[in-house]
MDTraj code that builds the backbone (N, CA, C; nanometers):
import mdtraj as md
import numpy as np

residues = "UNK UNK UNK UNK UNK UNK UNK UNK UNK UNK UNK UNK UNK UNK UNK UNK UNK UNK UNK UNK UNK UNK UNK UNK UNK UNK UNK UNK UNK UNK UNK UNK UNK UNK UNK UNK UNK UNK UNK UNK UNK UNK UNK UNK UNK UNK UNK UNK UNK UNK UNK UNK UNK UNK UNK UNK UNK UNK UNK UNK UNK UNK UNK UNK UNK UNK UNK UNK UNK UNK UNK UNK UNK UNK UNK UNK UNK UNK UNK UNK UNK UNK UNK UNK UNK UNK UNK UNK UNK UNK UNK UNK UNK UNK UNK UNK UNK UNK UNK UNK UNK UNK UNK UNK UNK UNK UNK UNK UNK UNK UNK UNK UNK UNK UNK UNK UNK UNK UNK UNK UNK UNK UNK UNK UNK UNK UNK UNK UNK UNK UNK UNK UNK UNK UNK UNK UNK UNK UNK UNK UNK UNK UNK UNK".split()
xyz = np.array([
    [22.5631, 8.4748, 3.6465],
    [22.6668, 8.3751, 3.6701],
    [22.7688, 8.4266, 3.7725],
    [22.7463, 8.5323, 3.7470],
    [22.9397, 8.6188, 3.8337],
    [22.8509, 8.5905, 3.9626],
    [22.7515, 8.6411, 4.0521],
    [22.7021, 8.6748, 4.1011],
    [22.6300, 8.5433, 4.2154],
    [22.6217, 8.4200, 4.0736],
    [22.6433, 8.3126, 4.1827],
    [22.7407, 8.2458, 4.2494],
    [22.8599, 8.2887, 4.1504],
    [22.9933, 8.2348, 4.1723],
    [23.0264, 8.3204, 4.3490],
    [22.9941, 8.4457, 4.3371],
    [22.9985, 8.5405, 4.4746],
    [22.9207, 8.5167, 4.6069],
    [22.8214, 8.4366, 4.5219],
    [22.7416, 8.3879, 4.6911],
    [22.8070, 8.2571, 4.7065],
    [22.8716, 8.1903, 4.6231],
    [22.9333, 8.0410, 4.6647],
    [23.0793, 8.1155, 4.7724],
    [23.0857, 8.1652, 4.7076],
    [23.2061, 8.2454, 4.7416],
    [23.2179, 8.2783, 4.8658],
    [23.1258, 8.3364, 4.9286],
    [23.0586, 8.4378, 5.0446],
    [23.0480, 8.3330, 5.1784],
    [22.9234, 8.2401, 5.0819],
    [22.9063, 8.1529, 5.1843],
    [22.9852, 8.0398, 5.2069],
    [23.1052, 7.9757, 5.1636],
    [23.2420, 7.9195, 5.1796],
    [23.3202, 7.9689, 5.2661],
    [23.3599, 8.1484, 5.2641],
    [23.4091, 8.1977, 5.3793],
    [23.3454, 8.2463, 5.5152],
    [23.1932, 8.2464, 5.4772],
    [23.1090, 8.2370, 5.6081],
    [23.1482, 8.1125, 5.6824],
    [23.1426, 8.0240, 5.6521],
    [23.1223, 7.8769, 5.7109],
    [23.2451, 7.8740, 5.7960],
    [23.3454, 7.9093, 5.6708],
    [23.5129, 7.9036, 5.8072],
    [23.4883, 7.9975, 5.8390],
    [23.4988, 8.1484, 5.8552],
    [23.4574, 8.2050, 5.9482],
    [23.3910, 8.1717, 6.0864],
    [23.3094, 8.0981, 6.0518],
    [23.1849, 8.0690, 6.1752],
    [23.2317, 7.9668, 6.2008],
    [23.3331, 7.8741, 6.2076],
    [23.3968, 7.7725, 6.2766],
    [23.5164, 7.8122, 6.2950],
    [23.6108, 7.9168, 6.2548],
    [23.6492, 8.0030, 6.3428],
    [23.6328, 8.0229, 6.5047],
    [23.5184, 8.0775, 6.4935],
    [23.4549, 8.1576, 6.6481],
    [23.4901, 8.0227, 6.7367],
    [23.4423, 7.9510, 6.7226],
    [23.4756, 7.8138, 6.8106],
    [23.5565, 7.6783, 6.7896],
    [23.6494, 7.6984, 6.6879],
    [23.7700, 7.6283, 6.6641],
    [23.9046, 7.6983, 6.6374],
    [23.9769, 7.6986, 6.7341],
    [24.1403, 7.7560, 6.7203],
    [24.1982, 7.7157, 6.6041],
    [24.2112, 7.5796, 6.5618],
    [24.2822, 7.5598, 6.4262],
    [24.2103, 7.6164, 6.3292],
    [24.0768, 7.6280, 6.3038],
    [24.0464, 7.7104, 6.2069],
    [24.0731, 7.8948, 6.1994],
    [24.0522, 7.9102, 6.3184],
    [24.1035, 8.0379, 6.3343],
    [24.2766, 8.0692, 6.3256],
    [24.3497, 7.9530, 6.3665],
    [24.4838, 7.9807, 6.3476],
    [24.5415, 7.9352, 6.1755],
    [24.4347, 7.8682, 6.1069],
    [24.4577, 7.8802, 5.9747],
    [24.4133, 8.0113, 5.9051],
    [24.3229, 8.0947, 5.9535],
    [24.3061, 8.2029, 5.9178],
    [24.4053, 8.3070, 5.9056],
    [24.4562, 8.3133, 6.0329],
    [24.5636, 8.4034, 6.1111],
    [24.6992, 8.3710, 5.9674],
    [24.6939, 8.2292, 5.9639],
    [24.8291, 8.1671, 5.8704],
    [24.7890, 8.2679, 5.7029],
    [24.7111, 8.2155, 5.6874],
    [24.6454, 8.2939, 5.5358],
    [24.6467, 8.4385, 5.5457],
    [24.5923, 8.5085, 5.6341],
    [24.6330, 8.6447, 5.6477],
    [24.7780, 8.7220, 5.6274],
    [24.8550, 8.6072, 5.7090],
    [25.0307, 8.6387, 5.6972],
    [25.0269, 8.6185, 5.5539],
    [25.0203, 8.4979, 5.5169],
    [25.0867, 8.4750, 5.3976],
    [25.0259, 8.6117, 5.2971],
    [24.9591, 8.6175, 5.3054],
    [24.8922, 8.7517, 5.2368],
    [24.9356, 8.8610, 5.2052],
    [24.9814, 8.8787, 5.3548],
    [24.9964, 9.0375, 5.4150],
    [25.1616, 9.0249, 5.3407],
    [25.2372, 8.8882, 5.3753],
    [25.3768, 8.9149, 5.3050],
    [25.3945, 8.8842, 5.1562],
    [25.3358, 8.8383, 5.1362],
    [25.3034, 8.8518, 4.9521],
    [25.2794, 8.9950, 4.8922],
    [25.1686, 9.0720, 4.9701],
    [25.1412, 9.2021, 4.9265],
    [25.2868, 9.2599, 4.9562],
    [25.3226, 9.2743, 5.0715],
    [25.4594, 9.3455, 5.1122],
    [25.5398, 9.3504, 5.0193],
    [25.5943, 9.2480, 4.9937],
    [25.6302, 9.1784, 4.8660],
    [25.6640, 9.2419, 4.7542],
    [25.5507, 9.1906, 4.6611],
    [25.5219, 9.2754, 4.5822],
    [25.5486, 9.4201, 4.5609],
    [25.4607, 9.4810, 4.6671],
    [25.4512, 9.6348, 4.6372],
    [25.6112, 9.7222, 4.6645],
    [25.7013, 9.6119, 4.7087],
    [25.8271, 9.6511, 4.7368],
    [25.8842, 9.6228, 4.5985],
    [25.8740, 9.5273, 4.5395],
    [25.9237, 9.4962, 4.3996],
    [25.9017, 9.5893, 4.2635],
    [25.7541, 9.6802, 4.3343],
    [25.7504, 9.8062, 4.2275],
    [25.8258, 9.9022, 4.2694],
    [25.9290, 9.9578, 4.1521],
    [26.0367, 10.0773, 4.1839],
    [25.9226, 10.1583, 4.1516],
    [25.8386, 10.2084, 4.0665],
    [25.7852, 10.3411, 4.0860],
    [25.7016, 10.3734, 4.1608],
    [25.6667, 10.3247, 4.2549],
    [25.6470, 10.3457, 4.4177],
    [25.6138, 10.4062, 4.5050],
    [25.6887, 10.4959, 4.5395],
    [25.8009, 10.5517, 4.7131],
    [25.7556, 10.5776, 4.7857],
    [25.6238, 10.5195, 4.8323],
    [25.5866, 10.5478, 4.9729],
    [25.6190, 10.4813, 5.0509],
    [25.6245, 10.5085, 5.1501],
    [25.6497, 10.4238, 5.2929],
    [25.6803, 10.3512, 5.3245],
    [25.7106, 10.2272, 5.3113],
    [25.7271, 10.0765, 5.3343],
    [25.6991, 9.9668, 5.4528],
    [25.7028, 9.8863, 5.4754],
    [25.7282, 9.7836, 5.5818],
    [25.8226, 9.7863, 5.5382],
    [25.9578, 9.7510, 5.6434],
    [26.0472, 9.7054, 5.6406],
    [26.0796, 9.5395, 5.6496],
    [26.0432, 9.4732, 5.5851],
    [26.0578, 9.3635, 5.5523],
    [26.2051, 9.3011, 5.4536],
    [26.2495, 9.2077, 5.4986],
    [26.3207, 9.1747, 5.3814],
    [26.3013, 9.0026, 5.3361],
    [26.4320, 8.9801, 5.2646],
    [26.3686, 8.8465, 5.2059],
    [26.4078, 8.7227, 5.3216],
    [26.4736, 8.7209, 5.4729],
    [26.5038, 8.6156, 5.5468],
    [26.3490, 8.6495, 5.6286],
    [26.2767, 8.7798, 5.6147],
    [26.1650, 8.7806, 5.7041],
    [26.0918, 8.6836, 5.6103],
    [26.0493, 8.6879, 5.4794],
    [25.9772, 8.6182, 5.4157],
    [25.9899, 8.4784, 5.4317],
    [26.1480, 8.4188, 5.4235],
    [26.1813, 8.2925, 5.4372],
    [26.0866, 8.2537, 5.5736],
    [26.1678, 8.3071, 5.6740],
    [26.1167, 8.2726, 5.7768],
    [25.9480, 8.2717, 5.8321],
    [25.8303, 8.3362, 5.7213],
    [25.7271, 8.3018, 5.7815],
    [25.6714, 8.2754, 5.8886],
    [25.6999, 8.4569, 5.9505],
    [25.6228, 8.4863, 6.0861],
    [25.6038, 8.6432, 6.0846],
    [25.5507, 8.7098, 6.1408],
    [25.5271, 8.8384, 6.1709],
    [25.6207, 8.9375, 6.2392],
    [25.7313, 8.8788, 6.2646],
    [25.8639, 8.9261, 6.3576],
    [25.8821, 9.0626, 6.2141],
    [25.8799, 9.1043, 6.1282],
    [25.8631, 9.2368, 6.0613],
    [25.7986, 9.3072, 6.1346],
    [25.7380, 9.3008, 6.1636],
    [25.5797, 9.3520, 6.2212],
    [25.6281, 9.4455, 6.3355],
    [25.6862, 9.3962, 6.4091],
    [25.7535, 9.4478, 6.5407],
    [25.8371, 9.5881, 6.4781],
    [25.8654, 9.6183, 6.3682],
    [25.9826, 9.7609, 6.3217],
    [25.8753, 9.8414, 6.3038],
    [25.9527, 9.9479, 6.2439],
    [25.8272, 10.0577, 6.1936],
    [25.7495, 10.0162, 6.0561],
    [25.6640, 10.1231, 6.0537],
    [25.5542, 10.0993, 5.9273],
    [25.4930, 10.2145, 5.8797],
    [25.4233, 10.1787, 5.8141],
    [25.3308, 10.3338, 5.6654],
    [25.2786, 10.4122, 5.8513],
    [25.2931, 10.5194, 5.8150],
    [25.2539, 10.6258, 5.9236],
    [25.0951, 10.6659, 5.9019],
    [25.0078, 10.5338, 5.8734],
    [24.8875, 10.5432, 5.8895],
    [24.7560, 10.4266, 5.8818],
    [24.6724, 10.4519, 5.9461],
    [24.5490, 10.3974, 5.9434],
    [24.4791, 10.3250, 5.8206],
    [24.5246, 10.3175, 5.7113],
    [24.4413, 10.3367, 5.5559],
    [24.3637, 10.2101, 5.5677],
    [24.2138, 10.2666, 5.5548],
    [24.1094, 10.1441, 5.5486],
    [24.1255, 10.1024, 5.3998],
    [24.1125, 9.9871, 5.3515],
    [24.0632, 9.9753, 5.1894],
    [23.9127, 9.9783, 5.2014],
    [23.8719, 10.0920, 5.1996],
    [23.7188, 10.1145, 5.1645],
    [23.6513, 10.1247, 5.0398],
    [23.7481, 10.1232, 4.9226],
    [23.7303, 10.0983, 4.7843],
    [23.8116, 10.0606, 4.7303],
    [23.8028, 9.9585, 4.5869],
    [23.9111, 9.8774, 4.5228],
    [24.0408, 9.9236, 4.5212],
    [24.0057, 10.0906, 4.4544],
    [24.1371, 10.1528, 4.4389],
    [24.2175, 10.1399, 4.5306],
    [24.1621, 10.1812, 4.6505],
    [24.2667, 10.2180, 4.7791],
    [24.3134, 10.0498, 4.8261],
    [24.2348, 9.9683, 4.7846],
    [24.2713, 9.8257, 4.8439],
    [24.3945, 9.8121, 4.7381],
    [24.4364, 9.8097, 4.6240],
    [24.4931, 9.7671, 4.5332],
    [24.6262, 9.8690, 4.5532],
    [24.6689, 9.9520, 4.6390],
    [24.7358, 10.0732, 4.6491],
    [24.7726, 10.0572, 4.7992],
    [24.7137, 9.9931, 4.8591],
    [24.7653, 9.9810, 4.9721],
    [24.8160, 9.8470, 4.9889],
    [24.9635, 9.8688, 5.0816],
    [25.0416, 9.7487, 5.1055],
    [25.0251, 9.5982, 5.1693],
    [24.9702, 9.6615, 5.2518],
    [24.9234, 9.5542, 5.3468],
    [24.8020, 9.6290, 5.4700],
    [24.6653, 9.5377, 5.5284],
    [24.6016, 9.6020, 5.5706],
    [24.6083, 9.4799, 5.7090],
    [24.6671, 9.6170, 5.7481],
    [24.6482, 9.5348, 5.9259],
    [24.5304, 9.5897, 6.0062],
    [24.4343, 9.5093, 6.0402],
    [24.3205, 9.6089, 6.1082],
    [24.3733, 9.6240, 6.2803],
    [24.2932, 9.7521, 6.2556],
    [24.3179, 9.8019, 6.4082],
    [24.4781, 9.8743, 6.4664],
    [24.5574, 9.8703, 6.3626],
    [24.7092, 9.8644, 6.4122],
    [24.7334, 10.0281, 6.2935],
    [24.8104, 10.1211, 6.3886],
    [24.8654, 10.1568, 6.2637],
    [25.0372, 10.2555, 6.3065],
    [25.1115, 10.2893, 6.2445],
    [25.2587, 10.3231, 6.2956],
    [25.2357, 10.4547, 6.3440],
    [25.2777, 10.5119, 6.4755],
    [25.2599, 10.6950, 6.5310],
    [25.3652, 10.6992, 6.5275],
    [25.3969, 10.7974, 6.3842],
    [25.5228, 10.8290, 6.3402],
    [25.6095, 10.9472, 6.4684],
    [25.5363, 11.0004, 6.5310],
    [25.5118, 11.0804, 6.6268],
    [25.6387, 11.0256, 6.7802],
    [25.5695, 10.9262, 6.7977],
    [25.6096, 10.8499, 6.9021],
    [25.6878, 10.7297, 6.8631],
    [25.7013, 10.7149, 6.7175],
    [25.7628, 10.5691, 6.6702],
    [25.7311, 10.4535, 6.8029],
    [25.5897, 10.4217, 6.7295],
    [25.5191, 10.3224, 6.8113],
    [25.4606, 10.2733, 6.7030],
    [25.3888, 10.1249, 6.7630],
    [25.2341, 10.1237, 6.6924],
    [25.1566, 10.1350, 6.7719],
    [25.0599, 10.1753, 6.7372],
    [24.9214, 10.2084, 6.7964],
    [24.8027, 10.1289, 6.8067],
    [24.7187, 10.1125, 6.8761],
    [24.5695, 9.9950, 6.8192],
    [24.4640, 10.0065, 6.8962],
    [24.3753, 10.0368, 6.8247],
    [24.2493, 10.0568, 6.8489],
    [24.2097, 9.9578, 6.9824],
    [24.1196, 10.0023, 7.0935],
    [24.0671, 9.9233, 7.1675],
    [24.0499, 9.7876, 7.1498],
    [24.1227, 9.6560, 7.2104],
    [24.0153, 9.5518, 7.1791],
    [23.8891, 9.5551, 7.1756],
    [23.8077, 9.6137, 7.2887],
    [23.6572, 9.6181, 7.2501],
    [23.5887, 9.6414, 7.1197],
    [23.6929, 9.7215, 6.9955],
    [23.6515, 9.7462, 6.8572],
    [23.6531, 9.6202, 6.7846],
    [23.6976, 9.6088, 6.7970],
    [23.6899, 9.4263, 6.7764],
    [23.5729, 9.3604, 6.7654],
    [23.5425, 9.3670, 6.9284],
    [23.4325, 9.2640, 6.9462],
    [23.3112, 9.3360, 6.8954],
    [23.2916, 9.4690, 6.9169],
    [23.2074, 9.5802, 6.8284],
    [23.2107, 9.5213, 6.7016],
    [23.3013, 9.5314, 6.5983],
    [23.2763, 9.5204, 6.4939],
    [23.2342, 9.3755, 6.4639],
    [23.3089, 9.2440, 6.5208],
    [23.1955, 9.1023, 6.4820],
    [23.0575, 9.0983, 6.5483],
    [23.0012, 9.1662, 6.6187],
    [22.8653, 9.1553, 6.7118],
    [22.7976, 9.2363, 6.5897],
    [22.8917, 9.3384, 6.5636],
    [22.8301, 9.3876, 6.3856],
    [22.7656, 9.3081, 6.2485],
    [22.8723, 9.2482, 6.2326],
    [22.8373, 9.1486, 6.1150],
    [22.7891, 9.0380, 6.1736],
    [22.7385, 8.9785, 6.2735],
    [22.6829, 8.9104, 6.3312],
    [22.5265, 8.9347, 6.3203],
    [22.5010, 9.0636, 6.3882],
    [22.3501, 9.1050, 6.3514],
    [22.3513, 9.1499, 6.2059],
    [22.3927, 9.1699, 6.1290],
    [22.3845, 9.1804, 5.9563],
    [22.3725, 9.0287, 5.9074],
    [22.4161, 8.9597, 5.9688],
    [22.4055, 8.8256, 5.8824],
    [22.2652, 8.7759, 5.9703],
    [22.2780, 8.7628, 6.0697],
    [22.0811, 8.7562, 6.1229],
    [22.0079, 8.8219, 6.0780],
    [21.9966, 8.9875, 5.9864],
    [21.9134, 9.0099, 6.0041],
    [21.8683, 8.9798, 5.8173],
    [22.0333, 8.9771, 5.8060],
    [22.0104, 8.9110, 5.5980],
    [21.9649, 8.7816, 5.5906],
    [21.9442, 8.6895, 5.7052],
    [21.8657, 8.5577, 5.7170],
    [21.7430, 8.5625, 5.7244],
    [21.7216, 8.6427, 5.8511],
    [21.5645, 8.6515, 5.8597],
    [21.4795, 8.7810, 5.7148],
    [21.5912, 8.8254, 5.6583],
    [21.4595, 8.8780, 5.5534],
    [21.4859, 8.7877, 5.4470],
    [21.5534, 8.6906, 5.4294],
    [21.5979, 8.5925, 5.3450],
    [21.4676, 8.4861, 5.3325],
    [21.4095, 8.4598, 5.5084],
    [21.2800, 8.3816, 5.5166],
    [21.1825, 8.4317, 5.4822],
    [21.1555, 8.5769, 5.5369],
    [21.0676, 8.6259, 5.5003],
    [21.0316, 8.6307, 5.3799],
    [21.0903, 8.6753, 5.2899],
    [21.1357, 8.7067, 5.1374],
    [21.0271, 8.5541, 5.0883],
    [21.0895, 8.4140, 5.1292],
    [21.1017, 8.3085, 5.0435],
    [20.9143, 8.2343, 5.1515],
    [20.8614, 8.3502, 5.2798],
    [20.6931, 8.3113, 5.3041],
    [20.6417, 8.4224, 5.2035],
    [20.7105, 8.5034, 5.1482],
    [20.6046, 8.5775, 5.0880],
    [20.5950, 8.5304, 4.9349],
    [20.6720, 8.4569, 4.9117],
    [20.6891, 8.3896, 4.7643],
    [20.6029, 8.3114, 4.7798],
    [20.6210, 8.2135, 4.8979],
    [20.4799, 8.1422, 4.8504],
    [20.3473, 8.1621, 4.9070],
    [20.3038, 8.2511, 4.9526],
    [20.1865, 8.3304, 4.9841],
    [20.1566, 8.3678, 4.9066],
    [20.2209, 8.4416, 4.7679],
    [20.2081, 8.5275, 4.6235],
    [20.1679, 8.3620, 4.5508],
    [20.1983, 8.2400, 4.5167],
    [20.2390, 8.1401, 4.4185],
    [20.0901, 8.0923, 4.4878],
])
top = md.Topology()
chain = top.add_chain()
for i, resn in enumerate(residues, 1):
    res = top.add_residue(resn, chain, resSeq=i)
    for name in ("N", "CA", "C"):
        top.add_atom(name, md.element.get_by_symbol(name[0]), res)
traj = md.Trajectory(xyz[None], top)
């Protein structure tokens, strides 16, 4: 059951995703959901006192105001992928590609080309989870 609920799931955000790539309002509703996200988490993880790492500097007229103008100050003095629950649930907010050089009090960001690297990525993963998807469903009935 969990498991079908996850492919409804999957393939719901495939679909906007993939009308994304060639519709701006869907992609700029994305962009909208991401914020709202990213300042909810902020949020939050500011509202826990036992805490004390790092912060965004955010406050509550940035929230009112609903835009990314936070974004522009400093931030956590690092990269942190959520590559597992834990670290997703522990980390504040995940901006890809961006991260604060405490060094230079900058932000920093990965090549655009990583970018396009990484969707040409999941692009051939989802072609190639289709085509063994067919395959899979001629050899079912070749076996039947």
């Amino acid at each position: 059951m969990l498991f079908a609920k996850n492919d409804v799931l999957g393939e719901r955000n495939r679909a906007v995703v993939e009308k994304a790539i060639y519709g701006p309002l869907y992609y700029a509703a994305i962009l909208e959901a991401h914020l709202k996200s990213t300042v909810g988490s902020i949020k939050r993880h500011g509202e826990n006192k036992g805490n004390r790492r790092r912060r965004f500097r955010m406050d509550v007229g940035d929230v009112r105001a609903e835009t990314d103008g936070f974004l522009q100050r400093s931030g956590p003095p690092s990269l942190d992928f959520p590559f597992h629950r834990d670290n997703y649930y522990m980390l504040e907010a995940y901006l890809p590609n961006r991260g604060w050089n405490k060094e230079v009090e900058e932000w920093r960001y990965m090549p655009a080309s990583q970018h396009e690297r990484d969707v040409e990525f999941v692009k051939a993963w989802a072609r190639r989870r289709k085509e063994e998807a067919v395959v899979e469903v001629e050899v079912e009935k070749e076996v039947s």
